[in-house]
Each structure stands twice: as structure tokens, then as C-alpha cells.
C-alpha positions in Angstrom: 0.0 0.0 0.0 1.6 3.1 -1.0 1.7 6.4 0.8 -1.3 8.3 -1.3 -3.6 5.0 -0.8 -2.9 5.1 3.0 -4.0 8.4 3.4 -7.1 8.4 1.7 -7.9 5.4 3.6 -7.1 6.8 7.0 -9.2 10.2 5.8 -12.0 8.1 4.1 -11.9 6.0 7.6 -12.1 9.2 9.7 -14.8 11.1 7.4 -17.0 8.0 8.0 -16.4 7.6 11.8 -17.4 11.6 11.6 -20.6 12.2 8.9 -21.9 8.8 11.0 -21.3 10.4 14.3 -23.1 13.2 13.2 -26.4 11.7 11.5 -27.1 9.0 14.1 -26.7 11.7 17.1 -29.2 14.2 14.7 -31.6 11.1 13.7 -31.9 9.2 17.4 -32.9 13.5 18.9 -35.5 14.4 16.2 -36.6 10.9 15.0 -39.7 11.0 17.7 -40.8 14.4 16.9 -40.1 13.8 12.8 -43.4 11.4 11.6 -43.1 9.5 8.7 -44.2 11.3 6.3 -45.0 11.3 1.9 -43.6 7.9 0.4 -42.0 6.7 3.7 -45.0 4.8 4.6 -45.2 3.0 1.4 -41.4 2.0 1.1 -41.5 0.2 4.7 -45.2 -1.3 4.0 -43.9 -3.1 1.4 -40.7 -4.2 3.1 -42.8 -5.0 5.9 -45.2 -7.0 3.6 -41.9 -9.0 2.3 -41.3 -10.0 5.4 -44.2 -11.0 7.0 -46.5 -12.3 3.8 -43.9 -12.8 1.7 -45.6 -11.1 -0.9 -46.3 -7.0 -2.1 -50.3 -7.5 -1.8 -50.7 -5.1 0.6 -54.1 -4.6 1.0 -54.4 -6.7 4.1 -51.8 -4.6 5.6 -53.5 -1.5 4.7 -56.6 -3.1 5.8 -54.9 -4.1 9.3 -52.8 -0.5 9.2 -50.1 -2.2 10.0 -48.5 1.6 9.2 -49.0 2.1 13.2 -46.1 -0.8 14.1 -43.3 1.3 12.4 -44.2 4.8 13.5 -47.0 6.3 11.2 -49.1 7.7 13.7 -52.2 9.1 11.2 -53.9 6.6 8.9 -52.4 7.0 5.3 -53.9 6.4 1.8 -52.1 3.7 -0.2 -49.8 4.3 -2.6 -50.8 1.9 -4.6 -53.0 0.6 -7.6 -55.8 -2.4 -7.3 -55.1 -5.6 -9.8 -57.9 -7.5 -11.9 -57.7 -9.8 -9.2 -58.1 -7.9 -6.5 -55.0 -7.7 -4.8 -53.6 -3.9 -3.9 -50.1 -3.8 -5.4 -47.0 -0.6 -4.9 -46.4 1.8 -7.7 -43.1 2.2 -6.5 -40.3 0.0 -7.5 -38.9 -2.8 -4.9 -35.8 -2.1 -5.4 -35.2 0.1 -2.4 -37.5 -2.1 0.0 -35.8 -5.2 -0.9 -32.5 -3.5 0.6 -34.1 -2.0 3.8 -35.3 -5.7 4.6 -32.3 -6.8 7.2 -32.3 -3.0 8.9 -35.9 -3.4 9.1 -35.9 -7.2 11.2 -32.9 -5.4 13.2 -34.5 -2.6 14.6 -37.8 -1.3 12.3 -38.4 2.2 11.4 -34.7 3.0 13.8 -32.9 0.2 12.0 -33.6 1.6 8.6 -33.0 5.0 9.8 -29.5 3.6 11.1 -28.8 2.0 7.5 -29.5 5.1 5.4 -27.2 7.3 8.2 -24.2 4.5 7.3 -25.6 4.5 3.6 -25.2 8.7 3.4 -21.8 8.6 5.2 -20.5 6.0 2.6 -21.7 8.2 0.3 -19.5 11.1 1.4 -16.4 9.0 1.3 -17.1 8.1 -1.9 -17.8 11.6 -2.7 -14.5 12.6 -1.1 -12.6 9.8 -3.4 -14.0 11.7 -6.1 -12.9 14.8 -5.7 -9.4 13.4 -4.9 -9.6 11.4 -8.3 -10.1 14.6 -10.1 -8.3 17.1 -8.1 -5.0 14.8 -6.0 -5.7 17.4 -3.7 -6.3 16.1 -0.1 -7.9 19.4 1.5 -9.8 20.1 -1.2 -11.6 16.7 -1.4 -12.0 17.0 2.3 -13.6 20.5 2.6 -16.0 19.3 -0.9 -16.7 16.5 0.7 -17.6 18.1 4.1 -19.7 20.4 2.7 -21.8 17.8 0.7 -22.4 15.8 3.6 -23.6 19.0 6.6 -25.6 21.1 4.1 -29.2 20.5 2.8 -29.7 18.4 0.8 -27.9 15.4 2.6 -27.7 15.5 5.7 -31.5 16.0 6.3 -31.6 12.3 3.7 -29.4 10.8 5.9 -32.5 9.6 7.7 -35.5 9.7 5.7 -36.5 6.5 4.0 -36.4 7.5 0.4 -34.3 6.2 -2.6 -32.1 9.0 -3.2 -28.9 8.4 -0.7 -28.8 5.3 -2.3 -29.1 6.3 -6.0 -26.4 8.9 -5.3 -24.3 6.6 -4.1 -24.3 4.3 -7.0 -24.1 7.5 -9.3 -20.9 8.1 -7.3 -19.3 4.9 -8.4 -19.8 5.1 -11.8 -18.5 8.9 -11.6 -15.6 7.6 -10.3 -14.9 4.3 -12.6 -15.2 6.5 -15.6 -12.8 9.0 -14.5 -10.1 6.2 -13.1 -11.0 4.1 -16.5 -11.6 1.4 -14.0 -13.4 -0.5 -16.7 -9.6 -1.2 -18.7 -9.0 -3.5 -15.7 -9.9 -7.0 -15.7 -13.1 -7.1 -13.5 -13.5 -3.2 -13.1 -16.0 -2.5 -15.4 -18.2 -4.8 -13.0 -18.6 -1.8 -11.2 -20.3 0.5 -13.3 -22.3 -2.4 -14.6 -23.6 -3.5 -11.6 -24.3 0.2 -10.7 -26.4 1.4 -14.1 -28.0 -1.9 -13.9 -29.3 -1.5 -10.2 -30.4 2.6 -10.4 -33.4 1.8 -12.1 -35.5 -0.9 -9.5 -34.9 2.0 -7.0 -37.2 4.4 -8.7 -38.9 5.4 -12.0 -37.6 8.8 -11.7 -33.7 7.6 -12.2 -34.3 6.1 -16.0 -33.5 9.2 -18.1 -30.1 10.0 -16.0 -29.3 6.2 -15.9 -30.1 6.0 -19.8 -27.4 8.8 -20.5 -24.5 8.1 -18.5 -24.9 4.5 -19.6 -25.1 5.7 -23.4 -22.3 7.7 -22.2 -20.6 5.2 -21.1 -20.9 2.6 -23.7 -19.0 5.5 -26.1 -16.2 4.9 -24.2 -15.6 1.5 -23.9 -16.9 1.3 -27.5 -13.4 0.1 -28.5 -13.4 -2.1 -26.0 -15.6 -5.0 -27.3 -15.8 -7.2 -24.1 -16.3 -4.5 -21.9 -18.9 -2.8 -24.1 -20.8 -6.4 -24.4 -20.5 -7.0 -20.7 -21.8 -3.3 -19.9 -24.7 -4.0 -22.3 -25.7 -7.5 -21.5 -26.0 -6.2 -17.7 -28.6 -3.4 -18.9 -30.3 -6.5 -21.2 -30.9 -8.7 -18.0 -31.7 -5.6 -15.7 -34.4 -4.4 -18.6 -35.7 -7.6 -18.8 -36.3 -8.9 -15.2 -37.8 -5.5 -14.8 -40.5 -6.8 -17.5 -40.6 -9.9 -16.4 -41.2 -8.9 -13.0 -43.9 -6.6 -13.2 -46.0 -9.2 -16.4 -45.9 -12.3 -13.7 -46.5 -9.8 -10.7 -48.9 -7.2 -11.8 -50.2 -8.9 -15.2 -48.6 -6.3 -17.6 -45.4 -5.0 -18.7 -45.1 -2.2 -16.0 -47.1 -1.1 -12.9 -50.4 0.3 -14.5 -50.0 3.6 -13.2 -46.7 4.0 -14.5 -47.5 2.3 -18.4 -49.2 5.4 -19.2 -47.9 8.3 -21.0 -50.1 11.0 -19.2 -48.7 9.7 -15.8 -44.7 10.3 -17.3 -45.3 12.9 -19.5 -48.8 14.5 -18.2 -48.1 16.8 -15.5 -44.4 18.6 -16.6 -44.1 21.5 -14.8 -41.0 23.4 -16.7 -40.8 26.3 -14.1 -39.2 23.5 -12.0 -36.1 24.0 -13.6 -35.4 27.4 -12.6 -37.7 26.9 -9.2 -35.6 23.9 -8.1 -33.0 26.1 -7.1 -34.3 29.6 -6.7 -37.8 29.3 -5.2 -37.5 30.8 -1.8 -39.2 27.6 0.0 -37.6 25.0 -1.5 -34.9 26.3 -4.0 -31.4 24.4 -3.4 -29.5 27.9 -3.6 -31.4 29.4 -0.9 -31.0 27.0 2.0 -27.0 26.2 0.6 -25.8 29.0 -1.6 -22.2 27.4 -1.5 -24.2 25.5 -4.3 -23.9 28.8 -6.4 -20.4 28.0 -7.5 -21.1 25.1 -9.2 -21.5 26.8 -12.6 -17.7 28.2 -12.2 -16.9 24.1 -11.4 -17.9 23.3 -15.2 -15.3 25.9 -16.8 -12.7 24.5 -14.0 -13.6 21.4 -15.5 -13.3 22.2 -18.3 -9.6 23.3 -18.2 -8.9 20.0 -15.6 -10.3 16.9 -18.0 -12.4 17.9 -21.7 -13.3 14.3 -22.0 -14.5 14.0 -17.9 -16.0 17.6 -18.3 -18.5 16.5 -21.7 -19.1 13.3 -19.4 -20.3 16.0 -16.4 -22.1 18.1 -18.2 -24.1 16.2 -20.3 -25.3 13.8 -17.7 -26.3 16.0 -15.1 -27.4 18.7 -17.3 -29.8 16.0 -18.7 -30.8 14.8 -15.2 -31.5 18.1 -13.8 -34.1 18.9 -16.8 -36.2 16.1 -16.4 -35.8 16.2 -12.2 -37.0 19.7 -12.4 -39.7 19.4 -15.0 -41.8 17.1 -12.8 -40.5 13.8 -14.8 -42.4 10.6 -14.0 -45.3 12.4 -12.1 -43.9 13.5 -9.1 -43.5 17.3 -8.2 -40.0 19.0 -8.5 -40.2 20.6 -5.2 -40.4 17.2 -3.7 -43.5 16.9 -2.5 -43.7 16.1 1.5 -40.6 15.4 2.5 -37.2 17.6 3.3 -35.8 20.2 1.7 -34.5 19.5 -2.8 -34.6 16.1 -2.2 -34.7 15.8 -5.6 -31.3 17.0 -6.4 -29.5 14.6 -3.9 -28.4 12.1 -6.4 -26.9 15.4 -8.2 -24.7 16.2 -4.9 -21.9 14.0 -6.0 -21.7 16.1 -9.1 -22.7 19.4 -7.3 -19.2 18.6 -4.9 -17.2 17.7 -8.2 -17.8 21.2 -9.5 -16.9 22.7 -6.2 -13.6 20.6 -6.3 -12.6 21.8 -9.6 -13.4 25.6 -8.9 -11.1 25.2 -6.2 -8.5 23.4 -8.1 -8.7 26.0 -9.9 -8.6 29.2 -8.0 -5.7 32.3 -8.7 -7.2 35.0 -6.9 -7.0 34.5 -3.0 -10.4 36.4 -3.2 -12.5 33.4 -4.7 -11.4 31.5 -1.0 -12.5 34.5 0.7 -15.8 33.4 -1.2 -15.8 30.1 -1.0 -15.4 30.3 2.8 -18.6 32.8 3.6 -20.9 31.0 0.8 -19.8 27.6 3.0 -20.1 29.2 6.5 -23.9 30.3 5.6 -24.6 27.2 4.3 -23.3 25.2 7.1 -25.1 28.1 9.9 -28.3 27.6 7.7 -27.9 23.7 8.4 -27.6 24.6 12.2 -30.7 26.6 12.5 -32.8 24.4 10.3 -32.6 21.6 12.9 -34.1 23.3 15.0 -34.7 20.4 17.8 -37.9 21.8 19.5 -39.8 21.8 15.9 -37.7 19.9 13.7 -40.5 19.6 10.5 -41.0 23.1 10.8 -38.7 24.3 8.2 -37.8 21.1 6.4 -41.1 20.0 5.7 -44.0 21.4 3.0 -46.4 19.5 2.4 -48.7 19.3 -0.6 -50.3 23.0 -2.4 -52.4 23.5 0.5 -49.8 24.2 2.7 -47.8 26.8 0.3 -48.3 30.6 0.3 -45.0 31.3 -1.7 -43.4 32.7 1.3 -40.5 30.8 3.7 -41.2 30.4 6.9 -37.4 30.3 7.5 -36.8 33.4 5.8 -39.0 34.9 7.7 -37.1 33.3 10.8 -33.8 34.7 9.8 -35.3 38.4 10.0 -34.7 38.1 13.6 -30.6 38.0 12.6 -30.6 40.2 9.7 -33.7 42.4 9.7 -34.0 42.2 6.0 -37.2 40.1 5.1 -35.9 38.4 2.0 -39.4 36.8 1.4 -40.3 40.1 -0.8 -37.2 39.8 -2.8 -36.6 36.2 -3.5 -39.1 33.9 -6.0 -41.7 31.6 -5.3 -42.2 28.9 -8.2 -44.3 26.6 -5.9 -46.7 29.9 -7.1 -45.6 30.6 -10.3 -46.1 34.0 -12.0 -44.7 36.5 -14.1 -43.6 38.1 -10.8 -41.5 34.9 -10.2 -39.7 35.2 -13.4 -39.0 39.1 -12.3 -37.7 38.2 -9.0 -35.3 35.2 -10.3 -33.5 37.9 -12.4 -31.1 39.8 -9.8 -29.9 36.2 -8.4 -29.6 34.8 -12.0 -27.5 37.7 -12.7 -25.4 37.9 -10.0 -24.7 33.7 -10.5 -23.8 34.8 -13.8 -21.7 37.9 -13.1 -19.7 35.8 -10.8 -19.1 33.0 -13.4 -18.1 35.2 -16.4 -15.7 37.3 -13.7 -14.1 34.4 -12.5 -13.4 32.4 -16.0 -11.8 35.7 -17.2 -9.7 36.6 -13.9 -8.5 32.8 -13.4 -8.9 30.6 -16.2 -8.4 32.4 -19.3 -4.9 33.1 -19.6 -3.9 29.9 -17.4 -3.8 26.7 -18.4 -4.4 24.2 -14.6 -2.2 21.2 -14.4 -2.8 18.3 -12.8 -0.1 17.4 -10.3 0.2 13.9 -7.3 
């Protein structure tokens, strides 16, 4: 074991210890006051329905509300569609509830709560790998890393019982075994395989972003026929269980709900791609403007690695469109759950960017930056915790309970005495007004990106050194 490989295992070791530390002493405070809430219910029904009846019929677990044995306190609608036969079968993939099946028999709703917090801080790791892959910078990775792991979206995923830590994670790996070429080895390209292959029984919503990076990915090994065979065959098989699965199970070729074309491409909402990170109650840029400097990361990128940088952009470019345009029938904003819980299978790529901006940096007043744009974010994480009340300002619920104003923007008056809530969008309400109000944080974003590419990367060329 060389000297570089120790290291990142002692870090990667210590970063785990740490992000674990910190979600398990957050999750075991404000688990009883935090009620399972949105698609929580239905993900640990149907793991609890594996278990117990072997099957996914859930309708006599619904009927018995078994919901009340892992925490749901109020009865709950299913989420779920009735068969020919009668039987009351999940829309939602099984992917995710097949994995949360031996944290569930350990310890229930706190088991599974105790997987995703080691799930999320295994995710960080790997997230701090990345950025040393790219950048052979070891504070860099770390602070990238850091930031990814305390700031919303993540750390308030670390203990909710959806998908997305997990899809993140296996996004993370295939980021990484493209840029390492890990696929040139003999059994490496079993990573990224595996990973494209397993994405999509986790959730509907991942097939666009899965279809591109493993298009993507297929160009590259396209020389290489046994890799680009093996890469394909594992998409074949995945594809086809998939189909197989749901004919014998539910009787057609996908879960009725999901076979139609009004229920994928019926309710877009484009204003999510603009509201996803600007609207004041749920925007991504407003709860962790470090998040801003992500668009400066794609010109760093650009200079670091051109072939990694046209991987980057496309994929998450592509991702984030249909994310924010209400892809697959969900809302962008989320719907009830925590804070741009959509975007935290983008985090690995968001913390990428961040890595390469600073990897990138000439002018000591971009740190100067960096550091207050990642000390708001992380005091923004503090205060949103808020252990008396800790739904208050994580948590929106369905329309009803929007009046395109944040509640937590109104709660930081009492620091700054500037009520932001009049200056800052709402796209949960769109308008025209919206569009008006997006323009001065648009065009500072902007400002920022065209002053740094022509005060640090224009006239320098950034080298990669061990």
C-alpha cells in the first residue's frame, strides 16, 4: 500500500467515523418528533409486507394498518394501484424495500434509519474519493466533501426513507470508474455495470439519467468489445427482469399507473427547472448558496479533463431537466418530504464542481468566497434543525400548505432584519412576478461566473499534479 492510498484510507476512515457520528446523534434527537411522512409509509409497507406475507399484496396490511407498528401515527392512503384480481399492489419500484429488509428485522423504522445514516456517510467517502480522483488534492476533497455531507440536501436524507442516498451513491461509483477508467481492468468494469443496472428498480424517476451516463458510457468502452458487451448485457438482463417482473406480478409489462404516457409525461411543470433552485421555499441555492459555485466548477472542468468535463455536463445537465420538470409524475419541489430532495443524487456532481473551482482558484479572493458561501450554508444547516420543531422548516407538504413565502426566511429576519421573502421567487406559485424576482440572483450567479473564467482561467492553463 503506497503512501497516497494510506491516506485516503485513513481520511476516508475518519470522514466516515465523523458524517456517522453526526447523522445518528441528529436522527436518534429528532426521529420522535419527525413522523413518517410522503412515500416513507409506502417503502417500509412493502418491506414489511416482504417479510411478513412474503408477498407485495398489501391490501391486508393497509386493511390491518399495519402503518402504526413502524411509527406512522395518522392513517395514510395507499400508494398503490388495485389488480384485476383484487390484490392492492405498490407503484413504487422494490428495489429500495428489498435493501431496507435486514435494517428493518434489526430494529424497524430505527434500523432503517440507522442503514440510510451508514448508507449517506459511505456516500460522502465516496464523494470525497471523487474529488481526490479529479483534483490529487487532499484538502480540497475533504472541505468538498464536508460540505456535501452537513448542508441540505444530505444531511437531512441521511434519515429519511427514500431512494435517493442510495441512487447517489451508486451515481458516485460510476462517476468515479469512468474517470479512473476502471473498466480497462480486468473485473472493473463490473462496477459500473452493476451500478447502471441496479439505479433503475430503485425508482422510476432515475431512468433518463441512468439512460445517458450508460449511453455515455458505452461510447467509451466502444473500442473495448468485451467491456462494451459486458456493460450492455448487464442493462439487457436488468431491462428484462424488470419486464418480467412486473408481467408475472402485476399482469402487464409495468405497474399500470406508471404504463401510461399522461402519468410520465402529463403533469411537466418546466418552471421547475429554474424553481428547483431559486424558489425561496424549496430552491437548493437558498438553504446552501455554497451551491452557487457550481457553474464556475464546469469551466474549471473544463480546463482539468475535456473528455470528464463532456461526461459531467451532459449527464447532469440531462438529469436536472427532467428532475426539475416534474418527470415521471412527481412534483419537483419534492413533494412532502425535506428540503431539494430531488437534487441529492446530483450532490456528488454538485461537490465535483466545487472541487474543480477550487482546483482552480488564482485569486485569494475566490477562498474568501468560498469560505462565507460555505459558512452560511453550514449556519443555515444549524438553524434548520431546530430540535424543539424539527418539521418546521424542512417539511411542505402538498399545495395546501404553500403561500410562496418561507417560513425560514422569515425566521432569519430576527438575525438580519431584511425580510428576503419580498425579494426572493416563489415557483411553488408561479407567475410572471416569479420570473422578475429570479432575475437579480440569476444575474449575479452569472456575473460571478463570467468574472471568475476571465480573472482565473483564461490566460492559465491548470495542471494536474500527485
Amino acid at each position: 500500500m503506497n503512501s497516497i492510498v494510506k491516506k485516503c484510507v485513513i481520511i476516508s476512515f475518519v470522514l466516515f467515523l465523523f458524517l456517522f457520528s453526526v447523522y445518528f446523534v441528529y436522527s436518534i434527537n429528532v426521529l420522535p418528533k419527525m413522523r413518517l411522512s410522503g412515500d416513507e409509509p409506502s417503502y417500509l409497507m412493502i418491506t414489511y409486507s416482504m417479510i411478513h406475507d412474503h408477498d407485495i399484496d398489501l391490501k391486508n396490511n393497509y386493511e390491518n394498518k399495519d402503518y402504526h407498528k413502524f411509527g406512522r401515527e395518522w392513517d395514510t392512503n395507499p400508494i398503490a394501484v388495485n389488480s384485476p384480481d383484487g390484490r392492492l399492489l405498490p407503484i413504487h419500484n422494490v428495489g429500495f424495500p428489498i435493501l431496507l429488509i435486514p435494517a428493518f428485522l434489526l430494529g424497524n423504522r430505527l434500523g432503517v434509519v440507522i442503514f440510510l445514516n451508514l448508507i449517506t456517510a459511505f456516500l460522502i467517502v465516496q464523494i470525497f474519493l471523487l474529488c481526490f480522483d479529479l483534483t490529487k488534492k487532499y484538502w480540497i476533497s475533504i472541505v468538498c466533501a464536508l460540505i456535501g455531507g452537513l448542508t441540505t440536501p444530505a444531511i437531512w436524507q441521511s434519515m429519511q426513507v427514500f431512494p435517493e442516498v442510495v441512487a447517489a451513491l451508486l451515481i458516485t461509483l460510476v462517476l468515479r470508474s469512468y474517470l479512473n477508467s476502471w473498466e480497462k481492468g480486468r473485473f472493473g468494469w463490473l462496477v459500473p455495470a452493476l451500478c447502471l443496472a441496479a439505479i433503475p428498480w430503485l425508482h422510476r424517476r432515475y431512468y433518463v439519467i441512468v439512460g445517458i451516463l450508460f449511453i455515455l458510457y458505452l461510447f467509451k468502452v466502444r473500442e473495448r468489445p468485451s467491456r462494451f458487451i459486458g456493460i450492455l448485457a448487464f442493462m439487457i438482463i436488468s431491462a428484462i427482469s424488470t419486464l418480467l417482473f412486473y408481467y408475472f406480478i402485476y399482469k402487464t409489462w409495468m405497474p399500470p399507473e406508471t404504463s401510461t404516457w399522461d402519468m410520465v409525461f402529463g403533469h411537466l411543470t418546466p418552471e421547475g427547472n429554474i424553481g428547483i433552485f431559486l424558489d425561496q421555499e424549496r430552491g437548493l441555492f437558498i438553504y446552501s448558496p455554497i451551491f452557487v459555485l457550481i457553474f464556475l466548477g464546469y469551466i474549471s472542468l473544463f480546463k482539468l479533463n475535456k473528455d470528464y468535463f463532456w461526461f459531467v455536463l451532459i449527464s447532469s445537465i440531462v438529469g436536472l431537466i427532467f428532475i426539475s420538470i416534474n418527470f415521471s409524475g412527481g412534483v419537483w419541489w419534492g413533494a412532502w418530504s425535506t428540503l431539494a430532495r430531488y437534487l441529492v443524487i446530483f450532490i456528488p456532481y454538485f461537490c465535483l464542481l466545487l472541487a474543480a473551482t477550487l482546483r482552480a482558484i488564482r485569486n485569494k479572493i475566490y477562498y474568501v468566497v468560498f469560505c462565507v458561501l460555505s459558512l452560511i450554508s453550514l449556519l443555515f444547516t444549524i438553524l434548520l434543525i431546530n430540535p424543539s420543531d424539527p418539521m418546521k422548516y424542512l417539511y411542505y407538504g402538498g399545495h395546501a400548505d404553500y403561500d410562496g413565502i418561507s417560513e425560514f426566511l422569515i425566521y432569519l429576519t430576527k438575525f438580519i432584519k431584511v425580510n428576503l421573502t419580498n425579494d426572493l421567487p416563489s415557483y411553488i406559485l408561479f407567475s410572471i412576478n416569479s420570473l422578475v424576482r429570479s432575475i437579480i440572483p440569476t444575474t449575479l450567479i452569472l456575473a460571478l461566473t463570467l468574472i471568475f473564467y476571465f480573472t482565473n482561467l483564461r490566460k492559465y492553463k491548470v495542471e494536474i499534479t500527485g
